[in-house]
C-alpha positions as CSV (number, residue, x, y, z in Angstrom):
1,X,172.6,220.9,-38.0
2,X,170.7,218.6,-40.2
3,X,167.8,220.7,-41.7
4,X,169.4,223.7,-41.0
5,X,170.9,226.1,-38.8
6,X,169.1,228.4,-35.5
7,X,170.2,231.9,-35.4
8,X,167.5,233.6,-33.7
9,X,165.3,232.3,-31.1
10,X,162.6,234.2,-29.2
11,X,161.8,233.0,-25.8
12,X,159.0,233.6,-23.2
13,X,159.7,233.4,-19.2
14,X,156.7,232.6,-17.2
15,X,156.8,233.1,-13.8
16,X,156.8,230.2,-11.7
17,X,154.1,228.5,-9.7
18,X,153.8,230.3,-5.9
19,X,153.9,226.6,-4.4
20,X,154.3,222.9,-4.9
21,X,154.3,219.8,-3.4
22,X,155.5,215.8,-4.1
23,X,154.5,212.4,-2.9
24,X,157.0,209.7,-2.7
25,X,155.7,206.5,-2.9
26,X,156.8,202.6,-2.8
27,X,154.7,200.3,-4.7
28,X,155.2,196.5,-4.6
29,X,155.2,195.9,-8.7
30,X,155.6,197.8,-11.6
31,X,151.3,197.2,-12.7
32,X,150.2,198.4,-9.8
33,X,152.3,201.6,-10.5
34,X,151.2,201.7,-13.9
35,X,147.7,200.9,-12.7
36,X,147.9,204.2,-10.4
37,X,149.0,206.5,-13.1
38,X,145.9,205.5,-15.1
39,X,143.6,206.3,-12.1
40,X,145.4,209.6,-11.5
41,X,144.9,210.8,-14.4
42,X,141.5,209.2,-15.2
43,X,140.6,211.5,-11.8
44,X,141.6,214.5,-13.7
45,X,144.7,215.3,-11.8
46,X,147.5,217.1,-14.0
47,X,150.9,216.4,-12.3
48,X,153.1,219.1,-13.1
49,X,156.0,215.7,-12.6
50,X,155.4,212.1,-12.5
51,X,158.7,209.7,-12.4
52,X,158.4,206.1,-12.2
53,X,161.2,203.8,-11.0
54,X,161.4,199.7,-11.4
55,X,163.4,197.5,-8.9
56,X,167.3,196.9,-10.7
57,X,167.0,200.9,-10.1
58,X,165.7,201.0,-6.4
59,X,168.3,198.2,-5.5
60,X,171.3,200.2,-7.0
61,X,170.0,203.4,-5.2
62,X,169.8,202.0,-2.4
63,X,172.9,200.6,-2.7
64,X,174.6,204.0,-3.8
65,X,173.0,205.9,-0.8
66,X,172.6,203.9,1.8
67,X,168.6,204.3,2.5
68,X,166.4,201.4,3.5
69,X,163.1,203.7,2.0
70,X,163.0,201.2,-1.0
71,X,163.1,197.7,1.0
72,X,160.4,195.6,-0.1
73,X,159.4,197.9,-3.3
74,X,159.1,196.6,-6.8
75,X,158.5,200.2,-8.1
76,X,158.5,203.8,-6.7
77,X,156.7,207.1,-8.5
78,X,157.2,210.7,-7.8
79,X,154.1,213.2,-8.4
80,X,154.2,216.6,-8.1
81,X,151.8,219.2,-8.2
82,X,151.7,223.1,-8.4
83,X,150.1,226.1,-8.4
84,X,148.1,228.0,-5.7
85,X,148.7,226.6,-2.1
86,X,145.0,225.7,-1.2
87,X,144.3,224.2,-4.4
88,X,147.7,222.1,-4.0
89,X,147.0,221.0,-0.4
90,X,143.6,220.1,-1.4
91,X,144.9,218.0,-4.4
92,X,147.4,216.4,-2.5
93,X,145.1,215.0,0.1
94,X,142.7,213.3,-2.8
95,X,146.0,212.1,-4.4
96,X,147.2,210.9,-1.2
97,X,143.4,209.0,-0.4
98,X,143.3,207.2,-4.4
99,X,146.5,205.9,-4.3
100,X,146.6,204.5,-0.8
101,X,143.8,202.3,-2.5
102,X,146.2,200.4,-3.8
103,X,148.1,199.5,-0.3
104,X,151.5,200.8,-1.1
105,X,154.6,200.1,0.9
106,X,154.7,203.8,1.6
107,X,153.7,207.3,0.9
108,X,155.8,210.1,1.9
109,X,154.5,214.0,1.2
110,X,157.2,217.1,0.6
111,X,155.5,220.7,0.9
112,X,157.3,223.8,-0.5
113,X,160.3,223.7,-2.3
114,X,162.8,222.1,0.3
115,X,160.1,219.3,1.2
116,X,159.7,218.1,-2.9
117,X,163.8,219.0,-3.4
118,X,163.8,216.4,-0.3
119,X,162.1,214.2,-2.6
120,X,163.8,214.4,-5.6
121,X,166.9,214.3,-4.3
122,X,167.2,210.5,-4.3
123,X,165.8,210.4,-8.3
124,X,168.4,212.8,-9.1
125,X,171.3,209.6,-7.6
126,X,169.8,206.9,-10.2
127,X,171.6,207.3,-13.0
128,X,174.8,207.7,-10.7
129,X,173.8,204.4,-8.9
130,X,173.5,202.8,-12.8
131,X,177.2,203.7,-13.4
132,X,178.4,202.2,-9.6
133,X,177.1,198.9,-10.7
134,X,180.3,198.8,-12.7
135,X,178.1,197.9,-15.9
136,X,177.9,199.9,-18.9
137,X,174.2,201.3,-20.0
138,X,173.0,201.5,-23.4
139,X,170.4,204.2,-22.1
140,X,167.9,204.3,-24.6
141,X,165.5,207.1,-24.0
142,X,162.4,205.6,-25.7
143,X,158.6,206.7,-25.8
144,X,155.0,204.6,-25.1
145,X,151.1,206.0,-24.9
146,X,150.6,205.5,-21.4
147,X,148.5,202.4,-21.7
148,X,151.6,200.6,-22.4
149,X,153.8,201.2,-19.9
150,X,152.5,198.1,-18.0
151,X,153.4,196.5,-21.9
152,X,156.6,198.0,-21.5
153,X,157.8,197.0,-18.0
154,X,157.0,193.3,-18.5
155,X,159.0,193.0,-22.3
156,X,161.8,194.6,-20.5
157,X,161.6,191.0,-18.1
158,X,161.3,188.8,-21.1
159,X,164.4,190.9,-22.6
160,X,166.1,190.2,-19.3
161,X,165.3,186.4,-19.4
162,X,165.9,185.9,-22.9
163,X,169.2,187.8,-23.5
164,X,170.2,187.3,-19.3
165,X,171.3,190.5,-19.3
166,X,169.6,192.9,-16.9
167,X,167.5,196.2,-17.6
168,X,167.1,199.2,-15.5
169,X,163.8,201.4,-16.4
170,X,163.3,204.7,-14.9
171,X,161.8,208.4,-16.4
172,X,159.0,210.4,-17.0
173,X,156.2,208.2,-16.7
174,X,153.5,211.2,-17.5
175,X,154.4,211.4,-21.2
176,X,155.6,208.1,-21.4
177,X,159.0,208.7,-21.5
178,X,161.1,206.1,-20.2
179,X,164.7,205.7,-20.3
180,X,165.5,201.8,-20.5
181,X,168.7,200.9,-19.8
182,X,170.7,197.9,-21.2
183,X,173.3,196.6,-18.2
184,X,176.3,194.9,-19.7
185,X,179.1,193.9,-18.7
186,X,181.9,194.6,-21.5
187,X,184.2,192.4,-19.8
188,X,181.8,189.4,-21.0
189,X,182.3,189.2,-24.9
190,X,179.1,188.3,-26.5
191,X,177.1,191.0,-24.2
192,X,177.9,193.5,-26.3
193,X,176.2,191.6,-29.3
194,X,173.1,190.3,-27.2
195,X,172.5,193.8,-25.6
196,X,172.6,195.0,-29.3
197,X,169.9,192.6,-29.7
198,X,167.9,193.4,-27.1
199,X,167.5,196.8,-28.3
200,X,166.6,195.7,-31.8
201,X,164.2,193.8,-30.2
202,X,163.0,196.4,-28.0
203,X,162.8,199.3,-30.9
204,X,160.7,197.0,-33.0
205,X,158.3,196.5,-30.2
206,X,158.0,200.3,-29.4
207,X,157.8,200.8,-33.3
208,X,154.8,198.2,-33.0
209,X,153.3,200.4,-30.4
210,X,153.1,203.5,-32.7
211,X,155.9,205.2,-29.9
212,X,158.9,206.7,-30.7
213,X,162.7,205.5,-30.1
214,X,163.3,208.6,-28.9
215,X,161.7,211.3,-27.0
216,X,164.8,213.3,-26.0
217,X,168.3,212.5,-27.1
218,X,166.9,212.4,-30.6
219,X,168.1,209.7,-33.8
220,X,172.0,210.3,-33.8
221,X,174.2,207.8,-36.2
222,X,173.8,205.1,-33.4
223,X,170.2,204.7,-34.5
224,X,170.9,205.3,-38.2
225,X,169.4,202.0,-39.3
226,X,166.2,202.4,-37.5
227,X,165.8,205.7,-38.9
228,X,163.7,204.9,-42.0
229,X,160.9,203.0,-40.0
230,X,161.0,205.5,-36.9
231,X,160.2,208.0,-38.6
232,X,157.5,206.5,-42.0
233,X,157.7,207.3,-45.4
234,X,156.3,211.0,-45.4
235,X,158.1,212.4,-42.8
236,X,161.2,211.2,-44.4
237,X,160.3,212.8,-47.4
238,X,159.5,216.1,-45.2
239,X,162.8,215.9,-43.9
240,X,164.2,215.6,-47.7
241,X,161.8,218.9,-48.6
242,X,162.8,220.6,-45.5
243,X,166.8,219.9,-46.2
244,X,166.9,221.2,-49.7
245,X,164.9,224.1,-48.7
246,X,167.1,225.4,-45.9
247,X,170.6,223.2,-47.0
248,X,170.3,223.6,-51.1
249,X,174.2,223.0,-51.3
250,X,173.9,219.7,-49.2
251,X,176.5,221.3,-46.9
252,X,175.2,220.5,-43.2
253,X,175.9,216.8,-42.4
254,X,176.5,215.7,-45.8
255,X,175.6,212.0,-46.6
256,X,174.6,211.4,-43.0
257,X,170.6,210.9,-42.5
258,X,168.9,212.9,-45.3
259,X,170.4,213.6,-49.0
């Protein structure tokens, strides 16, 4: 609606793996989760899914549902793998063997599609557990290289200390995709200003980092005034080429982003 307008896609359907299979595991702090992502993929394994989870997240899951799986965890990942089932059952047992290196509170396997839905059926209740807190989430859907993740987890503490107002990170840790949510509490009147702050604070940093402010939801009017340095000087000026291009009448979201 910005640059212009779809009206024809063509799509491609590829048929689907003939097996998978996930391992659930508690870790007992965020670098040691972020530490075990490095070595997975430094080992050459190519999850086809890989979720991390820090603690305000486990504790409000567990909380929601009821499950004692997460007692004593700082952080929690899901990996999956697919493709043929030898190859996956061979994969999983050198997955399972490097990260019990790193003596984690547990490891729980899921074969076939009921035994990784198993497994993802808890990740699917975070968000849900978010809302039950009774706080409200600025859910920012932001985006590191890898090697910072570790970075990432520990400025979301210092946010929380600073501002005292908690965070809640969970996503996609295998493209660095991390949704970081702001808790406040809108019944407090200034926590609407310092959460505000904190996510200032927090695009800057991921803007120092060379990531992105957003890897899904994409730049709406609520991140209007960190449009100009998320996305640099020339792709701005791509954006203004592709817009009078496809838009010459300046009739698709006038005056909004690009003019």
């Amino acid at each position: 609606g910005l640059l212009g307008i779809v009206t024809q896609a063509t799509l491609k359907c590829l048929p689907l793996p003939p097996y998978r299979a996930a391992l659930s595991v508690g870790i007992d702090s965020t670098t040691t989760a972020a530490s075990i992502l490095g070595r997975v993929f430094k080992a050459g394994f190519l999850p086809s899914a890989l979720e991390i989870a820090d603690r305000f997240t486990l504790e409000a899951a567990t909380k929601r549902t009821g499950s004692k799986m997460f007692h004593g965890c700082q952080a929690h990942l899901i990996l999956e793998l697919d493709g043929q089932p030898a190859s996956v059952r061979s994969d999983l047992r050198a997955l399972k063997k490097l990260i019990g290196e790193f003596r984690p509170k547990f490891i729980h396997q899921g074969l076939g599609n009921e035994g990784c839905e198993a497994i993802w059926r808890i990740r699917r209740e975070f968000s849900y557990a978010l809302r039950d807190t009774g706080l409200t989430k600025l859910n920012e859907d932001i985006v590191v290289p890898r090697g910072r993740l570790v970075a990432l987890f520990q400025f979301a503490e210092k946010l929380q200390k600073k501002y005292h107002i908690p965070v809640a990170c969970f996503g996609h840790a295998g493209d660095g995709n991390i949704h970081v949510n702001v808790m406040i509490d809108r019944t407090c009147r200034d926590q609407e200003v310092r959460g505000e702050a904190m996510l200032d604070a927090l695009f800057s940093k991921i803007i120092q980092w060379q990531g992105s402010i957003t890897g899904e939801h994409g730049i709406g009017l609520a991140k209007k005034p960190w449009f100009d340095q998320a996305v640099g000087g020339e792709a701005y000026q791509l954006h203004r080429t592709l817009k009078k291009a496809l838009d010459p009448k300046g009739i698709l979201n006038p005056g909004k982003f690009v003019t």
